[in-house]
C-alpha positions in Angstrom: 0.6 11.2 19.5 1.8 14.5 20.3 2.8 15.8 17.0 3.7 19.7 15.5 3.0 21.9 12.4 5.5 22.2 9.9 5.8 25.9 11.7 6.9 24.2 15.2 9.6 22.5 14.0 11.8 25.9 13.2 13.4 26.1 16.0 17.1 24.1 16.1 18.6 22.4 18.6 22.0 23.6 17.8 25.4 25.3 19.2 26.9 22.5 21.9 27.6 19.0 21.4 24.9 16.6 21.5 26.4 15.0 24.7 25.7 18.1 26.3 22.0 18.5 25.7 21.0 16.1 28.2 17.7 18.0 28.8 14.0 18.3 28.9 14.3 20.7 25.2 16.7 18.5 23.7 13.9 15.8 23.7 10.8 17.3 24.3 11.0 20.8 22.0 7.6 21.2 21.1 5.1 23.9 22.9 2.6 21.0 23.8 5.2 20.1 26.6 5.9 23.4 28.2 3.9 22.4 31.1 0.5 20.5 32.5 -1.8 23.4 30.9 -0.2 23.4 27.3 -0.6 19.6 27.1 -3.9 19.5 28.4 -4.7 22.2 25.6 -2.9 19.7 23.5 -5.0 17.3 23.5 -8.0 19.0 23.1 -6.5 19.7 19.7 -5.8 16.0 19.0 -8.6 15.6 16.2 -7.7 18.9 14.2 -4.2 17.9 14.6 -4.4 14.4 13.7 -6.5 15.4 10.3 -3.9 18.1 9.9 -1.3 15.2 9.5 -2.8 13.0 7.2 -3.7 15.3 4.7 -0.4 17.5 5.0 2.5 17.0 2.9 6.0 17.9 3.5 8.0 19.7 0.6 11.2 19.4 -0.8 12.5 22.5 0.8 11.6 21.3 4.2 13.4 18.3 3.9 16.5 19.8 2.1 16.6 23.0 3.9 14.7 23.7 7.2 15.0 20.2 8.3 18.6 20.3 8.1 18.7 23.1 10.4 17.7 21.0 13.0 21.2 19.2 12.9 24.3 20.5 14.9 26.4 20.4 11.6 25.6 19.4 8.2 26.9 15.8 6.9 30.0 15.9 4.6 29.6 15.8 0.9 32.6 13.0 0.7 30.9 10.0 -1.5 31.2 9.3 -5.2 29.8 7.0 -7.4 32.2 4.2 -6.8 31.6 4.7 -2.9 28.4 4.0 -3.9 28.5 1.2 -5.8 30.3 -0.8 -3.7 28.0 0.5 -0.5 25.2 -1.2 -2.4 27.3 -3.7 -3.5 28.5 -4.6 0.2 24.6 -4.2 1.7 23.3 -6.6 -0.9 25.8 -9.6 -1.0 25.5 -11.5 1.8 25.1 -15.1 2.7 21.3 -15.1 0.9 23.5 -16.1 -2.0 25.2 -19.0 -0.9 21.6 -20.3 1.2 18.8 -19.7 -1.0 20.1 -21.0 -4.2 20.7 -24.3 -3.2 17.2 -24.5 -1.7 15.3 -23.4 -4.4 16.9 -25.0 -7.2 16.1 -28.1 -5.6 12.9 -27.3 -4.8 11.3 -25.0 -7.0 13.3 -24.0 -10.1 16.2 -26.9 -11.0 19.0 -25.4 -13.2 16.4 -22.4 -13.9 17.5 -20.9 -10.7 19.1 -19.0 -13.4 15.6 -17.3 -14.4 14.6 -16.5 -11.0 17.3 -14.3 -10.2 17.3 -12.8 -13.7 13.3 -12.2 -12.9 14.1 -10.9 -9.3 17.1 -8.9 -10.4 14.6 -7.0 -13.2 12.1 -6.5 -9.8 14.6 -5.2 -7.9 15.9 -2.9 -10.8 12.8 -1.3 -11.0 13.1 -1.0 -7.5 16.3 0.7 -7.8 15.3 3.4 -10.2 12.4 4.3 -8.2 14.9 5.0 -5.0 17.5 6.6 -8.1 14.4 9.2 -8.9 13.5 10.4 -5.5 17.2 10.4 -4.3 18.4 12.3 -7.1 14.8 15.1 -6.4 15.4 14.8 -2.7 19.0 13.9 -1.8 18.5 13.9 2.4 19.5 11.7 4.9 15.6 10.1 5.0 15.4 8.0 1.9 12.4 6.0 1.8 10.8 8.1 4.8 11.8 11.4 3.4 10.2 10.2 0.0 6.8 9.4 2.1 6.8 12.8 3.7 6.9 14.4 0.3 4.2 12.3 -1.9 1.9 10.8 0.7 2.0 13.0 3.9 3.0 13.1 7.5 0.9 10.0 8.3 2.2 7.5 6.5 5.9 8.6 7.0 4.7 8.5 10.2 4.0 4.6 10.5 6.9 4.0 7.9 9.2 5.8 10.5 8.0 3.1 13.1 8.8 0.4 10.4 12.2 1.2 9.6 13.2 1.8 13.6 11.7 -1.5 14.5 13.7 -3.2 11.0 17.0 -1.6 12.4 16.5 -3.4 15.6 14.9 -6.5 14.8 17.5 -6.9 11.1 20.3 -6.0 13.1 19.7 -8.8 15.6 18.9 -11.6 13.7 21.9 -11.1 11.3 24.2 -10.8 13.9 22.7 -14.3 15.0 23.3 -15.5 11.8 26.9 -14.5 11.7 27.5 -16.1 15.2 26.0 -19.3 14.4 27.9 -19.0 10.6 31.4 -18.8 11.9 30.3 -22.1 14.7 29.5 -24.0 11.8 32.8 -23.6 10.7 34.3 -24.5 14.1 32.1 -27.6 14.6 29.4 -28.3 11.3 27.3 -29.7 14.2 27.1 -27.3 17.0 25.7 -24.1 15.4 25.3 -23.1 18.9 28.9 -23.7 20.1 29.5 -19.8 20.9 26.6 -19.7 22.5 26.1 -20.1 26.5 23.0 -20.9 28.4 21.6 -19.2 31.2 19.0 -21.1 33.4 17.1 -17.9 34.8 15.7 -17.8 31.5 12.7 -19.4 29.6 13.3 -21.9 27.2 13.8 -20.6 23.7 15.6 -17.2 25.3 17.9 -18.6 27.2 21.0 -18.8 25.1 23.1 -15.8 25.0 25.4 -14.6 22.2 28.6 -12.6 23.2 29.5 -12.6 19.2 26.9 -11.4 18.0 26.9 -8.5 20.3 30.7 -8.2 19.8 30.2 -7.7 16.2 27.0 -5.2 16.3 29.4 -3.4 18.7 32.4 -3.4 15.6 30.2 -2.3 13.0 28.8 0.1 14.8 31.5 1.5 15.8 33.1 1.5 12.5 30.1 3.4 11.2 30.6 6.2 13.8 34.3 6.6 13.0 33.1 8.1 9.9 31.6 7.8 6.5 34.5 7.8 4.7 36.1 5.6 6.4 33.2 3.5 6.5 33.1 3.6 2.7 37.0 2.7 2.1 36.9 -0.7 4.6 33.3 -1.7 2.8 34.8 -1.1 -0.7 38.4 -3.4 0.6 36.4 -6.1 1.7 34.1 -6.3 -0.9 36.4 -6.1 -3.5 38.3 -9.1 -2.1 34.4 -11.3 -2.0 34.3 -9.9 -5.5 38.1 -12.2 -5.7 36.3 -14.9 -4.2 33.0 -15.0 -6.5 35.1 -14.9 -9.7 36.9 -18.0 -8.2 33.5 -19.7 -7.6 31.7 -18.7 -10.6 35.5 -19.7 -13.1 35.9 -23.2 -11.2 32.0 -23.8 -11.4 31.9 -23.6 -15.5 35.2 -25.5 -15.7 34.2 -28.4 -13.6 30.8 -27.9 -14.8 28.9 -30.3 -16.7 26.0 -29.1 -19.4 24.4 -32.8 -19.1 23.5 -31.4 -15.1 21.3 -28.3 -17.1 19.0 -30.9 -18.6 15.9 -30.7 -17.9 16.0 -26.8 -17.7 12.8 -26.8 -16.2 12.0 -29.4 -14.2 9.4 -27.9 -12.4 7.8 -25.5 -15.1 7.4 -21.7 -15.3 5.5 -21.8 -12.3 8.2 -23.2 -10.6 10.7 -20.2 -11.7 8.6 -18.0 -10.1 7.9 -19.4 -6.9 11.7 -19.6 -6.5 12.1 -16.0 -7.9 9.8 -14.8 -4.7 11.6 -16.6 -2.4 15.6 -15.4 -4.1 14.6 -12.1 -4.2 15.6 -11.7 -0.5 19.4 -11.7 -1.8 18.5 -8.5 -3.5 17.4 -6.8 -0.4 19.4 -3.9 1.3 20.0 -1.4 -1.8 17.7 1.2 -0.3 20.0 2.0 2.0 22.5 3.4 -0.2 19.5 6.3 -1.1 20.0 7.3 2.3 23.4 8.6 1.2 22.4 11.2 -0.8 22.6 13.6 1.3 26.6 12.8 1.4 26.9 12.5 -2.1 29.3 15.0 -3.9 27.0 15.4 -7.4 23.8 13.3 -6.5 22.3 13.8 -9.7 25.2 11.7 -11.4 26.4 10.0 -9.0 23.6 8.3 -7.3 22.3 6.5 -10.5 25.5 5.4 -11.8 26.2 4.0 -7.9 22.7 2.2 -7.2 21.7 1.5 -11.0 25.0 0.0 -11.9 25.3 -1.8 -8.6 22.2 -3.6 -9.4 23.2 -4.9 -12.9 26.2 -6.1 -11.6 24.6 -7.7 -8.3 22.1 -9.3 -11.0 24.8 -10.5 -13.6 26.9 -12.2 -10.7 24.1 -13.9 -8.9 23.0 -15.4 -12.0 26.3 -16.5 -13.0 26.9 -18.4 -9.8 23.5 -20.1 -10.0 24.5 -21.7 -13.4 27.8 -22.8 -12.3 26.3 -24.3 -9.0 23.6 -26.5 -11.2 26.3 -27.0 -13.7 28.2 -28.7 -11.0 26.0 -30.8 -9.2 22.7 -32.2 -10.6 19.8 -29.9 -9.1 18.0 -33.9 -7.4 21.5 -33.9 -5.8 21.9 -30.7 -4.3 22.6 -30.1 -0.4 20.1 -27.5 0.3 22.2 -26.5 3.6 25.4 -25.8 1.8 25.3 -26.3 -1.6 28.5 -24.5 -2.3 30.2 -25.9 0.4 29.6 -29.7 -0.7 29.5 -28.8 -4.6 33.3 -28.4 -4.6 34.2 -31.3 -2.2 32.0 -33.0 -4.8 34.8 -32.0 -7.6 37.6 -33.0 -5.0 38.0 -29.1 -3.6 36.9 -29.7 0.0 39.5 -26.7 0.9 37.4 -24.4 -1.2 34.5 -24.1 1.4 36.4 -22.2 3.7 37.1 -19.6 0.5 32.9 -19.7 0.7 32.2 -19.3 4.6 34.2 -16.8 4.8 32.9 -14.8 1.7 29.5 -15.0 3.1 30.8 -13.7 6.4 32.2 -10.6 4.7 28.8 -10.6 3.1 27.0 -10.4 6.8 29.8 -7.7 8.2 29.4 -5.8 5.2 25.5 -6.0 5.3 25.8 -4.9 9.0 28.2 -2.0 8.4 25.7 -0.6 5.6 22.7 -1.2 7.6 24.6 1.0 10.2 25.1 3.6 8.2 21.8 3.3 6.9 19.7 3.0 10.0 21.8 6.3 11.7 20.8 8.4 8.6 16.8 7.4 8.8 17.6 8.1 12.3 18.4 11.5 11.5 15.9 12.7 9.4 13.0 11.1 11.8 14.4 13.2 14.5 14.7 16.1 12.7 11.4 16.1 11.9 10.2 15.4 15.6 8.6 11.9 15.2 11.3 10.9 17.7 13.1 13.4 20.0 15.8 15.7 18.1 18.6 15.0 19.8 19.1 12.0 17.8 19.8 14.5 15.3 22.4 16.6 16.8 25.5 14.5 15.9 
């Protein structure tokens, strides 16, 4: 590991587009890669070096100013708190919603499914204002890894920044996966793999490739480099039309609803509440990449906890409402834990209404994918910038 002191990293890569710095200083910058002797001398240094880093700290004018610098032009101040909210909005709701909550009121909790997202949602509150504190101290592209850099040195970051590119690959993969096999079911409810095509040459278990899921990586990505803004406007659209959708689910749930299905509350005990709160929390997950917006927010210090905080409550008020109307329309014993939703309202005579909830939870995967876009390109940056990967990822 071949890594710089904070005084090595003050020299920008700026002044021509990032296409055109197709070279050995665009990627390797540092003095350690000048030639043979300088690397040699290098890695004589390696101890010092690597003691250096896991006791050094970055600062908050490294990351806000100098860092920066190493960017071919600054990112646009262009998001509010309502950009916000719905970014975190759009990154948390997915299809966790409509899966988990099913599952584990069978399961675990019965009709006090309720309580485990009100339990998770307080978790992932506190969460929230953690991410609302050091976003609103250090608003720069990094979030999480910026925040590392600051409070618990280079090190750390270091293997966080390894984390987060791995999660952006890995994440990105599997939920496009997800989405593929999603919209098959709702071909064919019993060929998840009908948009899928197999390829001998392969082994068994890798053999089945996914033109969707590719296809749709390759529109969400390409949304996300069209712009921020625009970015922001389609997620808040979309999710403001799942928002439509919810309302529908969560008013015809509690008319059709039956408060004979809530008894016994708790079937399966506290202890049950909180095994299914561990597992539901996953439907909270993806509001840590609205902190890596910061940087592109107009008045961070108001507009970043209004955005993330608020989002949350809301996020926390809906999923709970939709768990009571789901147990308030089926018995929990008589749940389907594969599409609870989808066979609750053909239950109540609705069977149209489970394409309203396929393709909510679609717009809940795109959405998810947009953010993470945005999200992932903005760690992306900051790791760059501060040489952990080569800086030309942060030229753009």
């Amino acid at each position: 590991m071949a890594v710089e002191t904070e005084t090595e990293l003050e020299t920008p890569l700026r002044g021509t587009s990032c296409w055109h710095q197709w070279n050995k200083q665009a990627f390797f910058p540092e003095p350690s890669f000048e030639n043979t002797t300088s690397y040699k001398s290098a890695l004589k240094q390696t101890y010092p070096r690597l003691k250096n880093r896991l006791f050094s700290r970055s600062t908050d004018a490294t990351e806000l100013i100098t860092l920066q610098q190493e960017s071919k032009q600054p990112l646009q101040k262009c998001l509010t708190w309502w950009d916000l909210t719905w970014l975190c909005f759009g990154s948390v709701v997915g299809s966790g919603i409509f899966v988990i909550t099913g599952q584990e009121a069978k399961k675990h909790a019965g009709p006090a499914i309720v309580l485990s997202y009100l339990a998770s949602g307080l978790s992932a509150l506190l969460s929230a204002f953690c991410y609302t504190e050091f976003a609103v101290e250090i608003p720069v592209a990094g979030g999480s890894f910026s925040f590392l850099r600051v409070e618990l040195g280079d090190f750390v970051a270091y293997i966080a920044a390894g984390n987060i590119l791995l999660e952006a690959v890995v994440g990105a993969a599997g939920l496009a996966r997800s989405w593929s096999s999603y919209l098959a079911s709702m071909i064919d409810s019993n060929n998840s793999d009908l948009l899928r095509f197999k390829v001998d040459c392969f082994a068994d278990g890798f053999n089945l490739l996914d033109p969707v899921a590719v296809l749709i990586l390759l529109v969400c990505n390409g949304i996300a480099m069209s712009g921020t803004r625009r970015s922001s406007w389609l997620n808040w659209i979309s999710s403001i039309v799942s928002s439509c959708v919810i309302v529908f689910v969560i008013i015809v749930g509690f008319v059709h609803g039956k408060t004979t299905n809530l008894d016994p509350f708790l079937p399966y005990g506290t202890e049950g509440v909180f095994e299914a709160a561990a597992v539901v929390y996953w439907s909270y997950t993806g509001f840590d990449m609205v902190a890596t917006m910061a940087e592109e927010t107009k008045k961070p210090s108001r507009d970043i906890p209004i955005g993330l905080v608020g989002s949350m409550c809301m996020i926390t008020a809906v999923y709970c409402l939709m768990a009571l109307a789901l147990t308030m329309m089926v018995k929990y014993t008589e749940i389907d834990m594969n599409a609870a939703y989808s066979i609750a309202f053909r239950q109540i005579g609705m069977n149209w209404a489970k394409y309203l909830v396929s393709v909510c939870a679609l717009k809940g995967m795109t959405t998810s994918l947009l953010v993470g876009s945005l999200g992932q390109a903005r760690y992306t940056t900051q790791i760059a910038r501060a040489h952990m990967i080569p800086p030309w990822f942060a030229l753009a």
